[in-house]
C-alpha positions in Angstrom: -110.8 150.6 -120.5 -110.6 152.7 -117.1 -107.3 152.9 -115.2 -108.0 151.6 -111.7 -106.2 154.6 -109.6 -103.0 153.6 -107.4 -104.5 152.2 -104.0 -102.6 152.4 -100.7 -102.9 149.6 -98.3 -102.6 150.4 -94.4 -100.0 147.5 -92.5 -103.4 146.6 -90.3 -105.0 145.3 -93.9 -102.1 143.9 -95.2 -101.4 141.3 -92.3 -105.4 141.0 -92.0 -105.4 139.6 -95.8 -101.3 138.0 -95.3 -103.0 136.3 -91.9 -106.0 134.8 -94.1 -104.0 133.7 -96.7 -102.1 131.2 -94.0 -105.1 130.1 -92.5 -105.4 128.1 -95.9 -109.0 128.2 -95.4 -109.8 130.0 -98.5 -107.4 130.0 -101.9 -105.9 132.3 -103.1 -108.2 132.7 -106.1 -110.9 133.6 -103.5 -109.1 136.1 -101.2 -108.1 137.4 -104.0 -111.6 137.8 -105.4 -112.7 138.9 -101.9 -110.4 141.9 -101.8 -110.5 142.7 -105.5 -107.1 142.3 -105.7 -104.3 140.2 -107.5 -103.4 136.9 -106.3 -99.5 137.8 -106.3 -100.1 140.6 -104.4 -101.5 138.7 -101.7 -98.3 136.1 -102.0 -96.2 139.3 -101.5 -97.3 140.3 -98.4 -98.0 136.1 -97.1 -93.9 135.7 -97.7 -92.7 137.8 -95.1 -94.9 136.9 -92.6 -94.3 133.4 -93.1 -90.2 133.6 -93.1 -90.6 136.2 -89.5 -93.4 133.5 -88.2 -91.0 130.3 -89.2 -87.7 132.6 -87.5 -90.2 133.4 -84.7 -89.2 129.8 -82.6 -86.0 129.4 -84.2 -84.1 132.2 -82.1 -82.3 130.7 -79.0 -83.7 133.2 -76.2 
């Protein structure tokens, strides 16, 4: 078995892939599969997002 080498993932494709996976209109199986990625990876970048998108209309301006 072949070591798949270290890949580095610009911001842009992060929050492309983190956008997706709140969009809810594919699983996370199938991003997952769609990006040859792990599903926990793509639920570490959708955290974030969600917590600054929930604080986003919470802040008295």
């Amino acid at each position: 078995m072949t070591r798949r080498t270290r890949r580095n993932h610009t911001p842009a494709f992060k929050a492309q892939v983190a956008l997706a996976a709140l969009k809810s209109d594919k699983t996370l199986a199938e991003l997952s599969q769609q990006h040859d990625m792990h599903p926990n990876q793509i639920t570490d970048w959708k955290r974030p997002m969600a917590e600054q998108l929930n604080g986003l209309w919470s802040r008295s301006g």
